[in-house]
N, C-alpha and C positions, 0 to 999 in steps of 0.2 A: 640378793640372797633370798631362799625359798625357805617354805617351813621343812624340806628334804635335808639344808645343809643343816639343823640343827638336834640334836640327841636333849631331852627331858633325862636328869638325873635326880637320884632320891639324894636323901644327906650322905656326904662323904664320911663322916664319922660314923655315924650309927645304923645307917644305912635305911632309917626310914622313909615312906615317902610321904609324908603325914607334915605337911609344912603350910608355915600361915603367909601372908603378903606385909611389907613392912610398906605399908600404904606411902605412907610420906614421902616414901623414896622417889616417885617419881618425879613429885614434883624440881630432882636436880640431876635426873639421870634420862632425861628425854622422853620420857612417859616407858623407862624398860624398868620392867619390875625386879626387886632383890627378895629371895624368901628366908625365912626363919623357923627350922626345924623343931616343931612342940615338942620331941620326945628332949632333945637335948639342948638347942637353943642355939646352934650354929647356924651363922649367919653365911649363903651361899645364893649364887646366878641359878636357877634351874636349866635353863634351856643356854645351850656351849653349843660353838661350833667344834669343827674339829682341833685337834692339839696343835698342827701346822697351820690352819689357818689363823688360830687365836698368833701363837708365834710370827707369823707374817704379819699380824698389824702390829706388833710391837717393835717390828726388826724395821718396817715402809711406812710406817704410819703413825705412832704415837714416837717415837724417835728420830720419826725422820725431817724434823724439822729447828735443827740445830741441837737439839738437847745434846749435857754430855756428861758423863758421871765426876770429871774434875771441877765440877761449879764448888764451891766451899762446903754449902750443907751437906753433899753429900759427900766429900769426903771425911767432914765429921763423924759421920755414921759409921763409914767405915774404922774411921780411927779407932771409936768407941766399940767397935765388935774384936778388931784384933787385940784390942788390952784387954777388955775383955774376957776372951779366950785362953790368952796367954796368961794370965792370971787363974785360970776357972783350971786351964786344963795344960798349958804350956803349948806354945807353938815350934821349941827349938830343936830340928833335925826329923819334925814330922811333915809327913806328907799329908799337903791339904790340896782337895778337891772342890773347887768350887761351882755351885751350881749357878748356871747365869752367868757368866763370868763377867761380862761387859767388855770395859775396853781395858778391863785388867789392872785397874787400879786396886783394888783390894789387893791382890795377889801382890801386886809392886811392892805393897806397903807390908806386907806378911815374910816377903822376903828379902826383905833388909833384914841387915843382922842385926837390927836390936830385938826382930824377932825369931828370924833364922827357918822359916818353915819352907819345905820344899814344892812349890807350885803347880798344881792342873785344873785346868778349866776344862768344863761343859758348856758351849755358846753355838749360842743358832747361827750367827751372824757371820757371814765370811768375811766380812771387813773385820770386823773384831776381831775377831781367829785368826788374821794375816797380821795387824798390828798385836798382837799378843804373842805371834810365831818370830816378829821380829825384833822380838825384847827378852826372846828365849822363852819365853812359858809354853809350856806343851799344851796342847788343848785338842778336844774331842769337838769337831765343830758340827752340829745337828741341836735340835731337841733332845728334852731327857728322854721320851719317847723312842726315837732312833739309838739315843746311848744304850739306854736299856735293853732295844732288842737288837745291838749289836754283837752282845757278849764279848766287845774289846777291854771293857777295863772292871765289871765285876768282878770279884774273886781277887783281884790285885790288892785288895786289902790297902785303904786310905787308914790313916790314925784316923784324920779328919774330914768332914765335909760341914761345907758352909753351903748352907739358902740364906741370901741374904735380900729382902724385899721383892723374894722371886715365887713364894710359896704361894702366896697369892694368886698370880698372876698366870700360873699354870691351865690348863684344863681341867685336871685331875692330881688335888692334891697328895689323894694316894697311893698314885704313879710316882711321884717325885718323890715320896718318902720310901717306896718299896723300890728305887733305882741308891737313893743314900742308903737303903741298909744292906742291899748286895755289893755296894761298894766297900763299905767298911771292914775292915778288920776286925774280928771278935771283939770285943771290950773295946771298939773304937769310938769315937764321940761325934754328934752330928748337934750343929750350930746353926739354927734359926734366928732370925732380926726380920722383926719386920714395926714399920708404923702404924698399920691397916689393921687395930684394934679398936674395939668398941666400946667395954665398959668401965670407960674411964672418965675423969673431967672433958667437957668439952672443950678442948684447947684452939679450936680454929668453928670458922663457919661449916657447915654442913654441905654447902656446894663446893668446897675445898676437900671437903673426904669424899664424896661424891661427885662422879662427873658424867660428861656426857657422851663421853668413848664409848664404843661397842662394850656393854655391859662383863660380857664374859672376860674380858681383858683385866678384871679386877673381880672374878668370880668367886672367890672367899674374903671373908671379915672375921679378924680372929680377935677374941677375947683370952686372957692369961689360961682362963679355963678349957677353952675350945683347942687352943693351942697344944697345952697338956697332954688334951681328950686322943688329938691327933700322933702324941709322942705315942702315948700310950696303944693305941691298936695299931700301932707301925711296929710294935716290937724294941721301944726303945725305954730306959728308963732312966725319966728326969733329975738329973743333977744339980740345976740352977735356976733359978728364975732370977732376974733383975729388979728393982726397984722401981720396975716403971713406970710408977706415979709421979714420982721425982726427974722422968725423961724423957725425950719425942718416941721413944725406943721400947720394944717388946723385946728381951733377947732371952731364948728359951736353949739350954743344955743339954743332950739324953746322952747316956749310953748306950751300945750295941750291946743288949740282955735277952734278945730270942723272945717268939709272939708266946700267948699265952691265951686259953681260954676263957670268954666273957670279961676283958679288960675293963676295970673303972678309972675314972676320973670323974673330975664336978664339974656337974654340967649348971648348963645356965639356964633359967626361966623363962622362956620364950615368953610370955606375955611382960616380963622386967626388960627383956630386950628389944619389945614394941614399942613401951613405955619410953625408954631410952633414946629413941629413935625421933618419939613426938615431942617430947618434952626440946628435944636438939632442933628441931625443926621452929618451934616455938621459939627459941634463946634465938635463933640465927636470924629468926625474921625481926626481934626485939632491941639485937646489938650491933647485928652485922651489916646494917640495909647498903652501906654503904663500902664493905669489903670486896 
C-alpha cells in the first residue's frame, strides 16, 4: 500500500478537520493512529482506504479465517436487537432491510413468526448472498456504496433498516446512513447496534477494543452521544436509546423526519475522551497483564 491508496478525512459528524491524536492508541493498534475531533469529540481513523478495499479485508481477511456469525455471543446480539425492535417499533409484516447482512442470521431470526418481518439484505460477500439466496432472503449483493449508486432499491420504501455492528466498520459513515434514509419510507425507522462505544465503564482490556487490523477497518468509535450526533445530521429523529450501561450493546432508534438546518446534539469533550482513553490504558496495564 502507498500513501496514493489512502484519502485524509475531517470528522464525519461535524465536519471539521481540527482533530487531536489519542496517543495511547497505538501502543494496541500497530503504531496506527486513532483521532478525536476537538469541535465535537468523535472518535474516528483519518486516513481510509477506499470503501472496496476496506470491504475486501473484511469479506478475505478479518473473516476469512473460520469466523461465523452463529457462535453464541453473537447471536445474542442479535436476539437482543430483534426484541428489541419489536418491542420499540414492531417487526410484524414489515419490511426490513439489513445493512451487512452476513450469513443472514439476523434476518433468519426476524423472520420467524414470532416476529414476522419480511427480509432484505445489503452484503458484499457472494458466498453470503448465495447461502442467503438459498434460504430465500433476497439480497443486493455489493457494498453500500454500489447499493446506493445503483438506484435498485431506493425509493422502495423499507419500514425498516438495520446497521448492526456494521456502522463502524464502513468507510464513510455518512454514506451508510444517507443509503438507510433513501431507503426508507417516510416515517420509517432506522436501527443501529453496535459494541464500539467509548464512554462507558471499562468492561474488557483495551487491546480487546482495539486491534491491530488495518485501522480503517474499525474507522469510527461511538459514544451514546456521537451516535445521536450522527442520527441527527442524517435526517433522522431519535426515538430510543437503550440502557447501555446495563449491556455489551449500544442500540440507538431514529425516525425518517427530513434534514434540517445546523442539527444539534451533545457532543462530547475531546480532552474527557483523551482522558478516557489514558486512564483505560492505565487500568489495562494494572488488571489485564495477563488477558
Amino acid at each position: 500500500m502507498t500513501e496514493d491508496d489512502y484519502t485524509e478525512f475531517d470528522c464525519d459528524l461535524c465536519g471539521s478537520a481540527d482533530a487531536a491524536e489519542i496517543t495511547v492508541a497505538r501502543r494496541y493498534t500497530n503504531d496506527q493512529p486513532i483521532h478525536v475531533c476537538r469541535n465535537c469529540g468523535f472518535v474516528y481513523v483519518r486516513r481510509r482506504r477506499s470503501a472496496e478495499r476496506i470491504a475486501a479485508a473484511w469479506t478475505h481477511e478479518i473473516y476469512g479465517d473460520g469466523y461465523t456469525a452463529r457462535i453464541p455471543a453473537v447471536k445474542a446480539r442479535q436476539i437482543y436487537v430483534a426484541e428489541t425492535a419489536d418491542v420499540e417499533i414492531g417487526l410484524a409484516d414489515k419490511t426490513l432491510c439489513d445493512f451487512g447482512g452476513g450469513e443472514g442470521q439476523f434476518l433468519d431470526i426476524v423472520r420467524d413468526p414470532d416476529y414476522g418481518a419480511i427480509p432484505f439484505a445489503v452484503e458484499p460477500s457472494p458466498e453470503n448472498c448465495r447461502a442467503m439466496a438459498e434460504r430465500g432472503i433476497e439480497c443486493f449483493c455489493g457494498n453500500i456504496e454500489a447499493y446506493q449508486a445503483s438506484g435498485e432499491k431506493p425509493g422502495r420504501g423499507f419500514d425498516i433498516v438495520t446497521i448492526m455492528w456494521t456502522i463502524e466498520n464502513c468507510q464513510s459513515c455518512r454514506t451508510m446512513m444517507d443509503a438507510a434514509y433513501d431507503a426508507l419510507a417516510d416515517g420509517g425507522h432506522l436501527v443501529i447496534a453496535t459494541g464500539s462505544r467509548i464512554l462507558v465503564p471499562f468492561k474488557k482490556p483495551l487491546q480487546y477494543y482495539l486491534s491491530t487490523n488495518p485501522a480503517d477497518t474499525h474507522a469510527f468509535r461511538f459514544s451514546a452521544n456521537s451516535l445521536k450526533g450522527l442520527f441527527a445530521v442524517s435526517g433522522f429523529e431519535v426515538t430510543y436509546v437503550n440502557r447501555y450501561l446495563d449491556t455489551d450493546y449500544l442500540v440507538v432508534i431514529g425516525r425518517k423526519a427530513g434534514h434540517v438546518a445546523n442539527p444539534q446534539w451533545d457532543k462530547d469533550d475531546h480532552l474527557a475522551v483523551i482522558d478516557f482513553f489514558e486512564r483505560w490504558d492505565r487500568e489495562t496495564q494494572g488488571h489485564y497483564r495477563d488477558a
